[in-house]
matplotlib code that plots the C-alpha trace (Angstrom):
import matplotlib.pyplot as plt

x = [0.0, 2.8, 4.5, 1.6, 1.0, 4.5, 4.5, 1.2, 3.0, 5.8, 3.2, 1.7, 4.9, 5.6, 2.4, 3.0, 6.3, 4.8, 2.2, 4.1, 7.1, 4.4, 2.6, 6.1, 6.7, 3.4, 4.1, 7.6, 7.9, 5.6, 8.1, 11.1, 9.6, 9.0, 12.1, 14.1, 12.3, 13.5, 16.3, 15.5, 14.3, 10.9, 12.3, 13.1, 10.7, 7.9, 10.5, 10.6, 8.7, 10.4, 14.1, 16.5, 18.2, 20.8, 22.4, 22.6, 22.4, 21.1, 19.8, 16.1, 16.2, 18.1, 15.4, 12.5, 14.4, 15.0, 11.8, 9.6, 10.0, 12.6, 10.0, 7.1, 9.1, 9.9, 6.4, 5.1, 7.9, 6.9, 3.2, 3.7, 6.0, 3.6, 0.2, 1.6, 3.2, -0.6, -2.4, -0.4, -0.5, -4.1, -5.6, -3.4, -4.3, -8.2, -7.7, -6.0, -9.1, -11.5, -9.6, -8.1, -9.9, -13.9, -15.7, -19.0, -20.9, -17.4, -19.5, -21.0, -18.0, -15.8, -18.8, -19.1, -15.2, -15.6, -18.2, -15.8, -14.7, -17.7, -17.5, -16.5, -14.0, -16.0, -19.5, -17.2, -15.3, -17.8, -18.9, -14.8, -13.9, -16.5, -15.1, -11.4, -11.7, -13.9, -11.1, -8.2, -6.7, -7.6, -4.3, -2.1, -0.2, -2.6, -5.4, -3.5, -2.6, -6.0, -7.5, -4.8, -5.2, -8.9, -9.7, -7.4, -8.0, -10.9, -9.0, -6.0, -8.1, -9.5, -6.5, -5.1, -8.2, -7.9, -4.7, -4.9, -8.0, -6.1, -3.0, -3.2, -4.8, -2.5, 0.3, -2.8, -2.6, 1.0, 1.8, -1.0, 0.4, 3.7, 2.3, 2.4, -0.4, -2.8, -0.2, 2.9, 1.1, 0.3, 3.8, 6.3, 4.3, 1.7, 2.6, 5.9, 4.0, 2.1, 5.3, 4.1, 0.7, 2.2, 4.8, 2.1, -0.2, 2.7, 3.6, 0.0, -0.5, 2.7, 1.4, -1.6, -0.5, 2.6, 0.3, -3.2, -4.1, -8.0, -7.2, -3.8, -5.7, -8.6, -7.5, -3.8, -3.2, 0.2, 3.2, 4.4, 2.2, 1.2, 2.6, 4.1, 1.2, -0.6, 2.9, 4.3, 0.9, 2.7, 5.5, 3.1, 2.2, -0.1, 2.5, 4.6, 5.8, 8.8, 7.7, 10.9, 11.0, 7.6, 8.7, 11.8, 9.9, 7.3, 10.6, 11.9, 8.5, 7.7, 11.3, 10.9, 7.6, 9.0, 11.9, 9.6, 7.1, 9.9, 12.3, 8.9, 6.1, 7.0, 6.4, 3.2, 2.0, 3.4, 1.4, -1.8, -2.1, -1.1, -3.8, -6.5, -5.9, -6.6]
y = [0.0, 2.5, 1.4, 2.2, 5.6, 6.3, 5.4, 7.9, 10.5, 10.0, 10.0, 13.0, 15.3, 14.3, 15.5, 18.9, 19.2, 18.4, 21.3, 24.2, 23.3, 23.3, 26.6, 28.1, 27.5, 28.9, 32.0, 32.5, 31.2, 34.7, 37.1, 34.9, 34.8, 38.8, 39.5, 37.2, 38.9, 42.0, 40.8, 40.1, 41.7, 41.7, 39.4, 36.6, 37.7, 36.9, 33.8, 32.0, 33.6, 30.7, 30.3, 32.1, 35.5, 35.3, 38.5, 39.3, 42.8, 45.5, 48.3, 47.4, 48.2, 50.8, 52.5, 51.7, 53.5, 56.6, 56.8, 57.6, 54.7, 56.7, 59.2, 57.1, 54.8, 58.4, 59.3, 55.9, 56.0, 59.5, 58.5, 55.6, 56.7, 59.4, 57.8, 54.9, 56.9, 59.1, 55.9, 54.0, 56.8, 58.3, 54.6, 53.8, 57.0, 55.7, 52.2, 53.9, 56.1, 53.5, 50.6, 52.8, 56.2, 56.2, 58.5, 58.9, 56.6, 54.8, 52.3, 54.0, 55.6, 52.4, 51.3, 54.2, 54.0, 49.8, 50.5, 52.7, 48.7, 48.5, 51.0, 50.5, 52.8, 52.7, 53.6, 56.9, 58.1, 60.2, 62.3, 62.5, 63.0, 66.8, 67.2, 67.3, 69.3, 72.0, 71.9, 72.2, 68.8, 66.8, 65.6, 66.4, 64.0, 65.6, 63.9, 60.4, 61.1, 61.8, 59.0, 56.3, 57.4, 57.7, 54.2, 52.4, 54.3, 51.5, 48.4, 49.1, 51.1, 47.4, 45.6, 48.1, 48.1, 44.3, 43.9, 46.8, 45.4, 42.8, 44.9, 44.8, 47.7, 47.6, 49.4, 52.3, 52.5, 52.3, 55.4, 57.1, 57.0, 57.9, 60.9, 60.4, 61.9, 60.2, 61.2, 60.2, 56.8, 56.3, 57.2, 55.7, 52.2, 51.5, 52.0, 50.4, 47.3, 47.3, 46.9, 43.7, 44.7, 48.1, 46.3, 44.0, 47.0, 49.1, 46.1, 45.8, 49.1, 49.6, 46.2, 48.4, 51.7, 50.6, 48.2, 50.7, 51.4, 52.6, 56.0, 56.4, 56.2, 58.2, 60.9, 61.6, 62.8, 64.4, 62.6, 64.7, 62.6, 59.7, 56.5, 53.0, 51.1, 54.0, 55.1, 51.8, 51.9, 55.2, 52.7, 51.1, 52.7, 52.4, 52.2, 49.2, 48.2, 47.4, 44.5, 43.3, 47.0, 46.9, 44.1, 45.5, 48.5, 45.7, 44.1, 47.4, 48.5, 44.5, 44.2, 46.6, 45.2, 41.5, 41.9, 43.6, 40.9, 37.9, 40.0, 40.9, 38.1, 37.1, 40.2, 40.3, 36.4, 37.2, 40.7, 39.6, 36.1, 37.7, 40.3, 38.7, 35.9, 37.1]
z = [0.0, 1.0, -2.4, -4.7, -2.9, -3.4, -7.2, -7.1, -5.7, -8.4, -11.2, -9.6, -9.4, -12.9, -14.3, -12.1, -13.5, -17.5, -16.4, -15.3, -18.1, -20.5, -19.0, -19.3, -22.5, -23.4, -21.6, -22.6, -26.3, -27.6, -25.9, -27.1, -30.4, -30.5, -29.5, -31.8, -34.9, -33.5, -35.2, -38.6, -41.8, -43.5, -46.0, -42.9, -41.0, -43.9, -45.2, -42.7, -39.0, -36.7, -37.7, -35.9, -37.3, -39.7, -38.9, -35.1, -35.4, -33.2, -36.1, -35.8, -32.2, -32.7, -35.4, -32.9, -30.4, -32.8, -34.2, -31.0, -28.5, -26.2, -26.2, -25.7, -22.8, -21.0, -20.9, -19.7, -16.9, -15.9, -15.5, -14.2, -11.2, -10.2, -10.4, -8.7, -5.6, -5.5, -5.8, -3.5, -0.3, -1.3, -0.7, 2.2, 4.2, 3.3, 4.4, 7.6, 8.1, 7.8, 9.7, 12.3, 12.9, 14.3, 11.5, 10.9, 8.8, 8.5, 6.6, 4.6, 3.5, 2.9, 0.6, -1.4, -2.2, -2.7, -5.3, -7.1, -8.3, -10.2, -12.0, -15.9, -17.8, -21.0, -19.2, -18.4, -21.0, -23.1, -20.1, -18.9, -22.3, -22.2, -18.6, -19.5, -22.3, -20.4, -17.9, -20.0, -18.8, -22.2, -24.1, -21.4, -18.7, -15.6, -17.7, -17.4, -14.0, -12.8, -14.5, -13.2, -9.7, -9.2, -11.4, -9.1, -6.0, -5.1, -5.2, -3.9, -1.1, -0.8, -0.8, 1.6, 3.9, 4.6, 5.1, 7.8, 9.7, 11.6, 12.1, 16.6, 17.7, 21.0, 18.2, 18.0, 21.8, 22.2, 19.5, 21.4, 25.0, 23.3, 22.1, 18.7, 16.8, 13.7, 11.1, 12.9, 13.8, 10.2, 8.6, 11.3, 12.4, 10.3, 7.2, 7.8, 8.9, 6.4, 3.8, 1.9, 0.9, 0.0, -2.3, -3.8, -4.8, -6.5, -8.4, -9.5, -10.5, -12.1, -14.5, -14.9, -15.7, -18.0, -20.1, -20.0, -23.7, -23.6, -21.4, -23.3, -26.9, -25.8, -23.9, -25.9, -29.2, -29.7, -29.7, -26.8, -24.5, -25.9, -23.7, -25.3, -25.6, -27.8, -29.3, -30.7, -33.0, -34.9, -35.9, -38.0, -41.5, -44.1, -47.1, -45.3, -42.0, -40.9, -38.8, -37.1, -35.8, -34.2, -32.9, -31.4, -30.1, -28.4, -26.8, -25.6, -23.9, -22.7, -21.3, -17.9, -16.9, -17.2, -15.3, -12.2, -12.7, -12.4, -9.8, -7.5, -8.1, -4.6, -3.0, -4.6, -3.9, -0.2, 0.1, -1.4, 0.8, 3.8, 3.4, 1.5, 3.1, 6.5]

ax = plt.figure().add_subplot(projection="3d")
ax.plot(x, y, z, "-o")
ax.set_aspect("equal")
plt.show()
C-alpha cells in the first residue's frame, strides 16, 4: 500500500512538472519569439517567421528607439512613477481612516469608495472625455494622472483596507500614549507594517498603468504625451511596415515590466495572501 502511494505520488509530481514546463513554454515562447524577430528583416521575418536571425544585429532596435520609443518609454515611466506613488498613499491613508480612525458613517464611506470597483471605464469616458476638455486637462499628462489614480483608487483602497483590519490595535494605543499623533502613527508604524501589501499593490499598478491602452488612446493625441502602448501603434504605417522594428519596439516596452514581474512576483503572492488571506 505504502509502495503504490508512493509510485502515485511519483506519477503526480511528474504530471506537475509536465504542467508548469508546459505553461512556461506557453508564456515564454511569444516574448522569445518577438524579441528574436527584433532581429530580422521583412524578408526573414515573412521567409521563414520561426528560424532564428541570420544577422545578429542590433539596427532594428536601434530604429524603434529613434523613431519615437525613447519618447514614448519616458512618458510611460513619468506616469507611471507618479500615479503609482498618489495611488499607493491616497488609498493607504483611506484604508488607515477607515480601519483605524472612528468616522461617521465609517461604513457607509468604505462602501461608497468599494463600489468605485464597479464601476466601468467605458461607461465613463464620453462624459470624462466633455469634462477634460472644459477643464483644459484633455491631451495632457494631468489627464493620465487623474484617470490612473482615481480608477485604481478602489481596489488598492481594498486591498489596503484588509490587510490593515487585523494589524493589533494595542500598536494604536501604544503610538498614542507615546504621544504620537494620527499622522505620525500612520507614517512611522503603520505603514511600515504594512510593507508587503504596500509592495504587492505598486507592483499591480505599475502592471496596470505601464500596459493601459483605452485612457492612453482616448484621452492623448500628440506625440508629446502619448505612452508605449498608444505610441508603438505610430511605428506602423499604411504604405509598409517594418515589422521586425515593431517588434523591437514591443521588446523594448515589454522588457521593464518582465523583469519587475519575475524580480517581485514574490512580493506580490506574499502581500496579497497575507492580506486577503486574513
Amino acid at each position: 500500500m505504502v509502495t503504490r502511494l508512493g509510485f502515485l505520488g511519483v506519477i503526480a509530481r511528474a504530471f506537475m512538472w509536465a504542467f508548469l514546463i508546459a505553461l512556461a513554454v506557453v508564456v515564454l515562447y511569444p516574448l522569445l519569439w518577438m524579441a528574436l524577430n527584433g532581429f530580422k528583416t521583412n524578408a526573414e521575418l515573412f521567409g521563414d517567421p520561426f528560424a532564428l536571425p541570420a544577422d545578429w544585429s542590433f539596427e532594428n532596435y536601434a530604429k524603434a528607439w529613434n523613431r519615437g520609443v525613447s519618447d514614448y518609454l519616458t512618458t510611460s515611466v513619468l506616469v507611471t512613477v507618479t500615479s503609482t506613488i498618489t495611488t499607493v498613499f491616497v488609498s493607504a491613508w483611506a484604508a488607515y481612516g477607515l480601519t483605524r480612525v472612528n468616522i461617521p458613517f465609517g461604513k457607509g464611506v468604505s462602501a461608497a469608495i468599494l463600489g468605485g470597483l464597479m464601476l466601468a471605464p467605458t461607461v465613463a469616458l464620453v462624459p470624462l472625455v466633455k469634462m477634460f476638455q472644459a477643464m483644459g486637462l484633455y491631451n495632457s499628462f494631468w489627464a493620465l494622472l487623474i484617470l490612473y489614480t482615481a480608477f485604481r483608487i478602489p481596489f488598492t483602497t481594498f486591498l489596503i483596507r484588509a490587510y490593515m483590519i487585523d494589524l493589533p490595535r494595542e500598536v494604536d494605543e501604544a503610538a498614542e500614549v507615546d504621544g504620537a499623533g494620527r499622522w505620525t502613527a500612520f507614517w512611522r508604524i503603520i505603514l511600515p507594517m504594512c510593507k508587503p501589501i504596500i509592495t504587492s499593490t505598486v507592483m499591480l499598478h505599475i502592471l496596470f498603468t505601464w500596459n493601459e491602452y483605452l485612457f492612453a488612446m482616448v484621452f492623448t493625441s500628440g506625440t508629446g504625451v502619448q505612452t508605449l502602448p498608444v505610441g508603438l501603434t505610430s511605428l506602423m504605417s499604411k504604405h509598409g511596415t517594418e515589422f521586425p522594428v515593431v517588434f523591437a519596439g514591443m521588446s523594448i516596452a515589454a522588457l521593464p515590466v518582465v523583469l519587475l514581474f519575475f524580480l517581485g512576483q514574490r512580493h506580490i503572492v506574499k502581500g496579497l495572501s497575507d492580506g486577503i488571506g486574513k
